[in-house]
C-alpha positions in Angstrom: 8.1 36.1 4.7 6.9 39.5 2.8 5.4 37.0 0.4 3.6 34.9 2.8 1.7 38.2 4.9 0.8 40.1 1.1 -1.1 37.5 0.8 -3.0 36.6 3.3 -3.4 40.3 3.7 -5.0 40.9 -0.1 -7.3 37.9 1.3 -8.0 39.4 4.2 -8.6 42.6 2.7 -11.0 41.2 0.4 -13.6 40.2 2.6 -16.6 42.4 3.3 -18.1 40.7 5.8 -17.5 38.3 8.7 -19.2 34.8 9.7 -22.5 34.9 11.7 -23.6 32.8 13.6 -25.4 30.6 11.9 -24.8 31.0 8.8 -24.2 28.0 5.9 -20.4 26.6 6.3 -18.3 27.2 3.2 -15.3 26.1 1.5 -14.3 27.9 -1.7 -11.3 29.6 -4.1 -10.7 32.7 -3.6 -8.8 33.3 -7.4 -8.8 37.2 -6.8 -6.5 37.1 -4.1 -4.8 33.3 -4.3 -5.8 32.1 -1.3 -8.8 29.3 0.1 -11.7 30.9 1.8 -13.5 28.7 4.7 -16.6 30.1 6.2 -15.8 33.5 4.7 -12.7 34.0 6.3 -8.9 33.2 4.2 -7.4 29.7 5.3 -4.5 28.1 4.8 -4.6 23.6 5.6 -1.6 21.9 6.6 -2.4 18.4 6.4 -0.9 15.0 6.8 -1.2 11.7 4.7 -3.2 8.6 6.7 -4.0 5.7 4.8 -6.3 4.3 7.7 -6.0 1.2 5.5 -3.0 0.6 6.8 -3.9 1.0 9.9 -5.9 -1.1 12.6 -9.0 0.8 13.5 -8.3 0.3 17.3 -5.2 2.6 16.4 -7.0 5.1 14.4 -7.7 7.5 17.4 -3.9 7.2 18.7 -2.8 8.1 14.8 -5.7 10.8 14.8 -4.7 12.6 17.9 -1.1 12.4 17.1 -1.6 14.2 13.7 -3.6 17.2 15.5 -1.1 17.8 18.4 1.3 17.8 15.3 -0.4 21.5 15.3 -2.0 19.9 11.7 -5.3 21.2 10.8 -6.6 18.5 8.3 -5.5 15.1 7.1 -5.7 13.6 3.5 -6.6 10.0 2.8 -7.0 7.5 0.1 -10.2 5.2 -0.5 -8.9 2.2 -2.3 -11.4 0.5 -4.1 -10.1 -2.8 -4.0 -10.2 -2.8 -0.4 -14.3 -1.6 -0.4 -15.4 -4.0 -3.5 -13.1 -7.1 -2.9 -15.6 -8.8 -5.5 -18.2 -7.4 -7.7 -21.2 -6.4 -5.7 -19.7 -7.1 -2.5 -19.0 -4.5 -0.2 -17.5 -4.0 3.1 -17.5 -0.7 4.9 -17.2 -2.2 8.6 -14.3 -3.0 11.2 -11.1 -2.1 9.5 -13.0 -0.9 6.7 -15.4 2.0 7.8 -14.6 4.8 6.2 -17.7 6.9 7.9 -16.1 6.1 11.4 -13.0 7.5 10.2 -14.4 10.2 8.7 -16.1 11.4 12.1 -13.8 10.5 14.1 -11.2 12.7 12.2 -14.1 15.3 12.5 -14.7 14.8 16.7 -10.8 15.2 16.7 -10.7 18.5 15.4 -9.0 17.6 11.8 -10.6 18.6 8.0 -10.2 15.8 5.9 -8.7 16.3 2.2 -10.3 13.0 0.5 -8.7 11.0 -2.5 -11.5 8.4 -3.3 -9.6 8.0 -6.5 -10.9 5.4 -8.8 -6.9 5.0 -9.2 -4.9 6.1 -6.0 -1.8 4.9 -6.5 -0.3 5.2 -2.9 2.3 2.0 -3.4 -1.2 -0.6 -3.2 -2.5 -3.5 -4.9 -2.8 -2.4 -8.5 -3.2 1.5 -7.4 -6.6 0.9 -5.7 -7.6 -0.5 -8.7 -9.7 -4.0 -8.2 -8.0 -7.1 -9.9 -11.8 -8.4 -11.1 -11.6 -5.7 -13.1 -9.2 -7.7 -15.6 -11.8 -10.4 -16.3 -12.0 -8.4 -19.2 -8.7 -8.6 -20.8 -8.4 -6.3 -23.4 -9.5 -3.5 -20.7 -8.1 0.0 -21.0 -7.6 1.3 -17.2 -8.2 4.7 -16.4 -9.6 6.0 -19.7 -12.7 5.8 -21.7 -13.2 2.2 -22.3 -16.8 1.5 -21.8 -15.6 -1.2 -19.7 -14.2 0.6 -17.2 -16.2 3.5 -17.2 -19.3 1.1 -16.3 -17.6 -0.6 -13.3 -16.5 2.6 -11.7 -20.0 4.4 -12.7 -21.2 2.3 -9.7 -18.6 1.8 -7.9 -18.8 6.3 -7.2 -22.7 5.3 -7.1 -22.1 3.5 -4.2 -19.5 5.7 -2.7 -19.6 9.3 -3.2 -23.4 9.1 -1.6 -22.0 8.0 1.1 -19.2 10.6 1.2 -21.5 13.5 0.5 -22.9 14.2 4.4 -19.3 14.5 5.5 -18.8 17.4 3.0 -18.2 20.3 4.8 -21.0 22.7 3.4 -23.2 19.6 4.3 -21.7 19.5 8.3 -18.9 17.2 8.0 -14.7 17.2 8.1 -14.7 17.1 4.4 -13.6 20.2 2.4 -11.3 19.2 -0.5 -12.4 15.9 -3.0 -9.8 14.4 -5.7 -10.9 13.5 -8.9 -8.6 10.3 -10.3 -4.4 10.8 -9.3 -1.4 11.7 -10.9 -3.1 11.4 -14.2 -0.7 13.2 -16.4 2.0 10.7 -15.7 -0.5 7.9 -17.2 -0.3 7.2 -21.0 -3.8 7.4 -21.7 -4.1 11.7 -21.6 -7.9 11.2 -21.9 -9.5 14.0 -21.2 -12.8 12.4 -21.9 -12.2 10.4 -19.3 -11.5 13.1 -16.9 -14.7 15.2 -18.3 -16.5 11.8 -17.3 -15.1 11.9 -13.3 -15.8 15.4 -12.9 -19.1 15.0 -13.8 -19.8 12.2 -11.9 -18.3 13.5 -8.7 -20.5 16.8 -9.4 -23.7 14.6 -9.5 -23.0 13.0 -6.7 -21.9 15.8 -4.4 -23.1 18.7 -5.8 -22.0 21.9 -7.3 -20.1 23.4 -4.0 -17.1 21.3 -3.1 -13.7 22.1 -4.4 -12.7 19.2 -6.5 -8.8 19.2 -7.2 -6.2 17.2 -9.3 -2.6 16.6 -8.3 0.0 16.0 -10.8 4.0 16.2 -10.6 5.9 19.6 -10.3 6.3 19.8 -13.9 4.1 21.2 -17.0 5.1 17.9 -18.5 2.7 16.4 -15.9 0.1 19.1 -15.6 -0.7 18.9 -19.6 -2.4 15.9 -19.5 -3.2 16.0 -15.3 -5.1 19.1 -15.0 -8.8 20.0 -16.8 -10.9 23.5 -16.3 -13.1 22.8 -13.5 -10.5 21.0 -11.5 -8.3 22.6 -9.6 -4.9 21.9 -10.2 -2.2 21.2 -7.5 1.2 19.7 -7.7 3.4 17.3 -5.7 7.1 17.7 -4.8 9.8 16.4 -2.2 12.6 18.7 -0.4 15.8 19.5 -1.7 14.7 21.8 -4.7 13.3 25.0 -5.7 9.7 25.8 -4.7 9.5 28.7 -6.4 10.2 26.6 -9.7 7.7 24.0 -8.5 4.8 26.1 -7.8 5.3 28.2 -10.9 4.7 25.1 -12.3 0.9 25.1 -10.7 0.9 28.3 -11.9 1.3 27.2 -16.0 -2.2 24.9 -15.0 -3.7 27.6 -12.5 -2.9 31.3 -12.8 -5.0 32.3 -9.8 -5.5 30.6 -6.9 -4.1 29.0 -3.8 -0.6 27.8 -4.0 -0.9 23.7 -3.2 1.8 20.9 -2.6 -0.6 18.2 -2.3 2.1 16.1 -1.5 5.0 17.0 0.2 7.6 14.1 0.5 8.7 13.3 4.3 10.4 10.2 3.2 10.2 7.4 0.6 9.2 4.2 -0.5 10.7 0.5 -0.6 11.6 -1.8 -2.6 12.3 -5.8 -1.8 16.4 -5.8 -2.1 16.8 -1.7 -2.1 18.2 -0.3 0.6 15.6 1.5 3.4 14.9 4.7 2.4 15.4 7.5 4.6 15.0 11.8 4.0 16.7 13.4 6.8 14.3 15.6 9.4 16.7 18.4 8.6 15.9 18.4 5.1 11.8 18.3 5.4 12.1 21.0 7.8 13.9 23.3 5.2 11.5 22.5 2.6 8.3 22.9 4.6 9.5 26.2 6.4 9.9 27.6 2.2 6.3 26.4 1.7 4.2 27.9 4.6 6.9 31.1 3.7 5.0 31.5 0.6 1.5 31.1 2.3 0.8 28.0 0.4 -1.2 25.0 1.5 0.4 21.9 1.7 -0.1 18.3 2.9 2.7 15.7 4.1 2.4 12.4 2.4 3.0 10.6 4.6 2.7 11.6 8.7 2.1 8.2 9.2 2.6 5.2 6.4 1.5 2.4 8.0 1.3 -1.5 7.2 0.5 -3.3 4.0 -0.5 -6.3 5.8 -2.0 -9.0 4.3 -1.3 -8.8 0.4 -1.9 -5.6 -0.3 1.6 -3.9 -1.1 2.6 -2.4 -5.0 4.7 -2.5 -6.9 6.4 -0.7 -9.4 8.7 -1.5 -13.1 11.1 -2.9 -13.5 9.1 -5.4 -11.5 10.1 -3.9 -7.9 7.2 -5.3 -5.4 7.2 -2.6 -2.0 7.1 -5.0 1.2 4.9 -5.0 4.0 6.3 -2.1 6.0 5.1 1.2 4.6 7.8 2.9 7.4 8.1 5.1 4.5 10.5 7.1 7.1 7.2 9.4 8.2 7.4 11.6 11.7 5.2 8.9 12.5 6.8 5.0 12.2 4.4 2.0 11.3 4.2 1.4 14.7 3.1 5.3 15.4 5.5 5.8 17.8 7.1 9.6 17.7 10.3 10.7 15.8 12.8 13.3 15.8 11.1 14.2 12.8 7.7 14.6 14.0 9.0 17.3 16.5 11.0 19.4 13.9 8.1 19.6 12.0 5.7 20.6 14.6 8.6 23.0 15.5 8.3 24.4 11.8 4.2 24.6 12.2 4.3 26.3 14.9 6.0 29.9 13.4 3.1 29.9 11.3 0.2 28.3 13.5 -1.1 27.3 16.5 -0.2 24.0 17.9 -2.4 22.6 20.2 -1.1 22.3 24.2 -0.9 19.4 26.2 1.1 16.4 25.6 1.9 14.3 22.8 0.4 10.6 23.5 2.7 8.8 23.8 4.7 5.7 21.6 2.6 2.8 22.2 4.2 0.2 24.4 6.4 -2.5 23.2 6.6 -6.2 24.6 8.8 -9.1 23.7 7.5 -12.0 24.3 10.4 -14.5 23.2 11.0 -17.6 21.1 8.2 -20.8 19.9 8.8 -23.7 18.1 7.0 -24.7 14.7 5.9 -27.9 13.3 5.0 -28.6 9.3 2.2 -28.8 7.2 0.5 -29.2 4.1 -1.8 -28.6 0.7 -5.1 -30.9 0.8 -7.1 -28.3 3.1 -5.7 -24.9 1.6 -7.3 -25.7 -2.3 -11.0 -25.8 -1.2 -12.2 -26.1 -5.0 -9.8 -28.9 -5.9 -8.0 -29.2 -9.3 -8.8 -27.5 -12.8 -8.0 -29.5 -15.5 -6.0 -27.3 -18.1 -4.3 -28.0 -21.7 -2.1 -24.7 -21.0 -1.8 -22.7 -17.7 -4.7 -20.6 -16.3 -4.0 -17.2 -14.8 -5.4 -15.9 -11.4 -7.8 -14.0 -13.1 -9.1 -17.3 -15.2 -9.5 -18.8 -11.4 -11.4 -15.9 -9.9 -8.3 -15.6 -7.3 -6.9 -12.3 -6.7 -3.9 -12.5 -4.2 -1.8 -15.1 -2.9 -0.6 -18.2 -4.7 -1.9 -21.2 -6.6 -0.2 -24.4 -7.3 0.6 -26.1 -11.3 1.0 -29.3 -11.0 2.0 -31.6 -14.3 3.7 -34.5 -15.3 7.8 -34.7 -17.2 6.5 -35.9 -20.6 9.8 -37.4 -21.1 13.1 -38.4 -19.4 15.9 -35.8 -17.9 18.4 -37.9 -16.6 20.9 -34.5 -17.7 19.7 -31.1 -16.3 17.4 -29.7 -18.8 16.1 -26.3 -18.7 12.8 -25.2 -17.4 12.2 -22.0 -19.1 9.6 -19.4 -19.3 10.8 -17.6 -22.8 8.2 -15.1 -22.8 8.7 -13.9 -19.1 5.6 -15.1 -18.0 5.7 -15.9 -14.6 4.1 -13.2 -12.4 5.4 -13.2 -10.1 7.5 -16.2 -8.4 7.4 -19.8 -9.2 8.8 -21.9 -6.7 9.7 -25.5 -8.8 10.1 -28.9 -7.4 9.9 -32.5 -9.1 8.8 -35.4 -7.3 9.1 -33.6 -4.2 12.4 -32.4 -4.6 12.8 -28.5 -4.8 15.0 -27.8 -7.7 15.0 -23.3 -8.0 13.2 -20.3 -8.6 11.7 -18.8 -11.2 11.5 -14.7 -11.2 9.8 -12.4 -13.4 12.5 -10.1 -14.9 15.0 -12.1 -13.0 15.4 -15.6 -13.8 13.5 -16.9 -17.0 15.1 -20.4 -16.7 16.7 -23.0 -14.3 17.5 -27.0 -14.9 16.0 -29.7 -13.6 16.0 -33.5 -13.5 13.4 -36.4 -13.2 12.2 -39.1 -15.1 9.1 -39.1 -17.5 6.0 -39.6 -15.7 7.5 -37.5 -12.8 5.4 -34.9 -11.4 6.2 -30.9 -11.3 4.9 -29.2 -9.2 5.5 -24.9 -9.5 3.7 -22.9 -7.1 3.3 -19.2 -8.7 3.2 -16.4 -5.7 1.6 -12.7 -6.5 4.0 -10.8 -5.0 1.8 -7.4 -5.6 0.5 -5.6 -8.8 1.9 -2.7 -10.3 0.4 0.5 -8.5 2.1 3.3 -11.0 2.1 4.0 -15.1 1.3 2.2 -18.1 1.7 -1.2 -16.4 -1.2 -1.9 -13.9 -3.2 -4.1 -15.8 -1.1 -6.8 -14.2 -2.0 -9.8 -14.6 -0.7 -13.0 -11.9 0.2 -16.9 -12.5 1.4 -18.3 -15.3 1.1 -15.8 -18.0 2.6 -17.8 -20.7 3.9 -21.5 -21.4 6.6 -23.1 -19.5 9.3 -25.8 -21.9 11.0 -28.1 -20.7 13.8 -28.1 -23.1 12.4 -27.0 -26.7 9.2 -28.8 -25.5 5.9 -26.5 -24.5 4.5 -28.3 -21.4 0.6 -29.4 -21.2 -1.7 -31.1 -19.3 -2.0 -29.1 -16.1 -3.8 -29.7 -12.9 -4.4 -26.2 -11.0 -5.0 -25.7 -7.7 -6.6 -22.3 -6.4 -5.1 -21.9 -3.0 -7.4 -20.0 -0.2 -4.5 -20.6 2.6 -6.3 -17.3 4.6 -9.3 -18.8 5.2 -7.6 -21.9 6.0 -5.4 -20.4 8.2 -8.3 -18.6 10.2 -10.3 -21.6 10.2 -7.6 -23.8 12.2 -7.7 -26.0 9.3 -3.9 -26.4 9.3 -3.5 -27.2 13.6 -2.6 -30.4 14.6 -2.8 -32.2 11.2 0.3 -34.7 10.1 1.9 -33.3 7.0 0.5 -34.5 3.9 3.9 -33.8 1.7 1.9 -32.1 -1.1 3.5 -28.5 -0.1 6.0 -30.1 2.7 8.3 -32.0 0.7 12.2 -33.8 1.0 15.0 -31.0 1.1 16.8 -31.4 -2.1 20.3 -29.4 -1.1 20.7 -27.0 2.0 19.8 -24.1 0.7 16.4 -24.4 -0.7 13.3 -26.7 0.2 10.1 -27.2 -0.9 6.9 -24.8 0.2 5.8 -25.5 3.9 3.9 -24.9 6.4 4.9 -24.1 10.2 2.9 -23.7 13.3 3.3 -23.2 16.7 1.8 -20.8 19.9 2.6 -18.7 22.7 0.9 -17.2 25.5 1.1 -14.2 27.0 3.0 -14.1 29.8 0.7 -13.6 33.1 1.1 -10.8 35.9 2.2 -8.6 33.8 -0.2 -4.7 33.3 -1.3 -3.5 30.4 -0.8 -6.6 27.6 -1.0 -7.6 25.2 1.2 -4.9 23.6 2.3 -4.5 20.1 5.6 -6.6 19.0 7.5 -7.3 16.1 8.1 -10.6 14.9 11.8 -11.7 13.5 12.3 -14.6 11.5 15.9 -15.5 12.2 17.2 -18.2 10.0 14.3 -18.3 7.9 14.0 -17.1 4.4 11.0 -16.3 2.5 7.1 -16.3 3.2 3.9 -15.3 5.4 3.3 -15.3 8.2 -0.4 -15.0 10.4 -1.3 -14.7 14.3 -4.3 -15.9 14.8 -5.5 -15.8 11.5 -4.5 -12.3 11.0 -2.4 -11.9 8.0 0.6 -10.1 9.0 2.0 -9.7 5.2 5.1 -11.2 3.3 8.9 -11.4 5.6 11.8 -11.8 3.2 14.8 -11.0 5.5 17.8 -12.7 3.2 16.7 -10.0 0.6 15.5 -7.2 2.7 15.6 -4.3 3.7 13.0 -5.5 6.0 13.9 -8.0 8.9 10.7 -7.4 11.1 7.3 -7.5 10.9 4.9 -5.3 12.9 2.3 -7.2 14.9 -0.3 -4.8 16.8 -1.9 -5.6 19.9 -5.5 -6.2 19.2 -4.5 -9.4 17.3 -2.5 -10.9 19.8 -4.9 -12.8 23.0 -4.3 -12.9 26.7 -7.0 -15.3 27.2 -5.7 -18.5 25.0 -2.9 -19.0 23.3 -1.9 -17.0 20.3 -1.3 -19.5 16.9 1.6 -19.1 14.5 1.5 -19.8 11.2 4.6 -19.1 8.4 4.8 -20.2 4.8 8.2 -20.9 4.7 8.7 -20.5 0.6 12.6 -21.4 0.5 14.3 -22.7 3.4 13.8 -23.0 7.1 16.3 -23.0 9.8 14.8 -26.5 11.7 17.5 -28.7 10.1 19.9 -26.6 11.5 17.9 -27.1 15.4 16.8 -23.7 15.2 13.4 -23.8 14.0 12.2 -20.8 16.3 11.1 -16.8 15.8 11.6 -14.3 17.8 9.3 -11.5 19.3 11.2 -7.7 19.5 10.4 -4.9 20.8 12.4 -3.3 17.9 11.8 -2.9 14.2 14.7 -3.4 11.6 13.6 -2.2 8.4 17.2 -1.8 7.2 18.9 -4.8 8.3 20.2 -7.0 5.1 21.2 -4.1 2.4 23.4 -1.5 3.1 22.6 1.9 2.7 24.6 4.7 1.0 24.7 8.2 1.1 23.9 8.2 -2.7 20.7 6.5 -1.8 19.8 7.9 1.5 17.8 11.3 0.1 16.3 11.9 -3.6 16.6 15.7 -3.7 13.2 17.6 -5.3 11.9 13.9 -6.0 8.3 13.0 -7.4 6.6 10.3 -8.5 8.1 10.4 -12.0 11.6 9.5 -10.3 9.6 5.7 -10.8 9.3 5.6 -14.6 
């Protein structure tokens, strides 16, 4: 505690003058006396993480207001690209997407905003922010020099940063802290060039005043090839360790200055088939209370994680995808309801700030709203193009698709009356192929998994392997990751040709109804082969709301009992991937504002494996309850990384 009040009394000391009014808004380092300076005055942020990506706009305010009762003073966001540029030229700053709204509404709240417009961001997401048109060009070097690269995200900050630079807080706005790139000195590249290139950049576009900042693991290791003059470096580290050790690491990069955790670990993320991981509120408490001790700034990644609805999770290698829930064990849950962990940590705020009076608002309401029934479906009205004609397999890139799946279609070229091996020798499909013959699902192909499973069928028969992205890599040397067929497929010793390939737009399908009513074709929906795997279908079915009741639609989860593997939409809305039999995740989060009291609400699920109807059970369930750990069972080896960081991924 001595520490923590000698240093904000050297700042305190060192000011000759107070604020006027009137007088132009500031933001600045104070090196002299290791501390921020805002409007003239010493200032310490405690922030939160809020990826309002992840989160429905009607929600943002809820999230917003949450954070600031939290007694938090700022929060710190992500702009992922991909989500702003979906194709090149195209982009979308409205509903879900407008970042301005955010930006003010963060500001009418009350909050300062510590901004991460990347190009890279990381943050478990598609690729790391990073859009997948960017791999048209193959030979690409991400997040360096390449001409390439530096040309596409020239204008992508041309378009941005403009936009950013009236919410800088010299210029008015919430604003006081911009991150140039991520993590950089855990990439391979260690081009400073490159980083010369971003700060120069980011100083044209928003002038010569506003702190720019880098973030790097708690290690010099990490800050050799992370930090750069003219940036100032901070570091990132988890509870359990020494944070004296971790910000003397800061100190190697910056001598002087404000002691920074940029992010401070409340929980963790998750992996498809890895247990639910979970940092005790005990533990963040401990960690955070030795932080503000020291007078340092820091900001909790995450207060609230969020959803990666849609298709729009990470992954990391070993090929681990994340799944939809982004839980991540925050003080606020996906849903942003309030934990025991949110309190402790407002408890720990509070000896060192004040926290705002009133009440909390409250967990949003939950509703269950029972069982439906599904019917099947099929492929015709989900490939909009039609069939490329192909010697050897095209990737998603080769089709201008970036997420979801896309069909191979091909014919035995001779007879396998014995089981013969389907292989892919050169691990090349990214990410899931799901393999029948003639309608007959035969098994599963997985990238670092399962290279090779037989089959039978006579010559002439067709194949048919539907290939599903199942998220690209968001961290390290890896995330030029490419989807689809990557490499050939043998049957036998023989290299397989002649492919038809079907780009599959199944959202837009979905949204348009295309898929109600409609007999099944039995192009996807195909003849069960054993019990426990079938081909690729489609379900629908609806429920209404019930009536009488105040205050609905509320948010509800959706559980998929019986079922396997797929996605699943309400009313068009993409809800993101369910995988129960491999878990940790049982539920999926469905917020209100997609669900309708004025018709009836359409389900659709990709069933990818194997449904329940056979068995008379061809329902799911609406909860009140999330289960994010409900199929792998969780140790006390793999319930807390102590002092982890993002290297703990390599």
């Amino acid at each position: 505690m001595a520490l923590r009040l000698l240093a904000l009394f050297l700042c305190s000391a060192a000011l000759t003058a107070k604020l006027t009014l009137g007088a132009p808004r500031t933001f600045e380092i104070d090196y002299k006396n290791d501390c921020f300076h805002k409007d003239g005055q010493p200032f310490r942020y405690i922030s939160g993480s809020i990826h309002y990506s992840r989160i429905p706009r009607i929600y943002w305010k809820d999230r917003l207001l949450k954070m600031y009762m939290a007694g938090l003073n700022a929060i710190q966001t992500y702009v992922p690209w991909n989500y702003h540029e979906p194709v090149p030229n195209q982009y979308v700053f409205s509903g879900d997407r407008d970042l301005e709204y955010f930006l003010q509404l963060a500001s009418d709240i009350g909050l300062l905003v510590v901004l991460r417009p990347g190009p890279y961001i990381c943050a478990e997401w598609d690729m790391g922010g990073l859009p997948a048109w960017l791999l048209n060009k193959t030979d690409i070097v991400l997040r360096s020099s390449d001409p390439d690269y530096i040309g596409a995200v020239d204008k992508w900050m041309g378009k941005l940063l403009p936009m950013i630079k009236p919410f800088l807080y010299q210029n008015g706005g919430p604003v006081i802290t911009v991150q140039v790139e991520n993590e950089y000195g855990s990439y391979f590249a260690c081009d400073y060039n490159y980083l010369r290139h971003l700060t120069r950049l980011f100083r044209y576009h928003l002038g010569g005043e506003v702190v720019l900042f880098t973030t790097d693991g708690a290690s010099v290791g990490y800050l050799k090839c992370g930090s750069l003059q003219g940036l100032y470096a901070t570091v990132d580290f988890g509870p359990g360790g020494n944070v004296t050790a971790a910000f003397a690491a800061q100190r190697y990069a910056e001598p002087n200055g404000p002691l920074v955790n940029s992010e401070f670990y409340t929980g963790w993320l998750d992996h498809w088939g890895e247990h639910h991981s979970v940092v005790p509120a005990s533990a963040v408490a401990k960690s955070l209370n030795e932080i503000l001790e020291v007078g340092a700034s820091v900001n909790l990644y995450m207060f609230i994680g969020g959803t990666n609805f849609g298709y729009w999770n990470g992954a990391n290698t070993p090929y681990a995808p994340q799944p939809t829930s982004y839980d991540y064990d925050a003080p606020l849950t996906e849903a942003g309801d309030l934990t025991d962990k949110y309190f402790a940590i407002r408890d720990v705020i509070r000896l060192y700030s004040t926290v705002p009076e009133g009440p909390v608002p409250p967990s949003t309401p939950k509703y269950a709203y029972g069982a439906l029934k599904t019917l099947s479906e099929a492929l015709d009205v989900v490939s909009f193009s039609g069939p490329v004609k192909t010697t050897y397999p095209l990737s998603f890139t080769d089709l201008n698709q970036h997420f979801g799946f896309v069909l191979y279609r091909t014919k035995l070229p001779v007879e396998c009356s014995k089981p013969t091996p389907l292989s892919s020798p050169l691990n090349g499909v990214h990410d899931r192929a799901y393999v029948s013959v003639d309608g007959v699902a035969f098994g599963i192909l997985e990238r670092d998994k399962c290279l090779s499973i037989n089959i039978t069928g006579k010559a002439g028969s067709q194949l048919d392997v539907l290939i599903e992205s199942m998220g690209r890599v968001n961290y390290g040397k890896d995330i030029n990751d490419f989807k689809g067929l990557m490499s050939n497929l043998t049957l036998g010793s023989k290299v397989l040709t002649d492919w038809l390939v079907f780009s599959l737009n199944i959202d837009e399908a979905v949204s348009q109804g295309l898929l109600a009513g409609s007999q099944s074709q039995e192009v996807l929906a195909m003849p069960i082969s054993d019990t426990s795997l079938s081909t690729p279908t489609f379900y629908g079915g609806t429920f209404s709301i019930p009536s009488g009741i105040p205050d609905l639609p509320q948010d509800t989860y959706i559980e998929f009992p019986g079922w396997t593997k797929g996605q699943a939409w309400i009313n068009g809305f993409n809800l993101g991937r369910y995988w129960p039999k491999r878990g940790p995740q049982v539920t999926l989060y469905v917020p209100a504002h997609v669900l309708s009291t004025a018709a009836p609400n359409n389900v659709t699920l990709l069933e990818l494996e194997a449904d329940p109807c056979s068995l008379g059970s061809c329902t799911v369930k609406f909860t009140t309850n999330p289960v994010l750990n409900g199929t792998v069972a969780q140790t006390a080896a793999h319930a807390f990384h102590s002092f982890f960081h993002r290297g703990d991924l390599l």
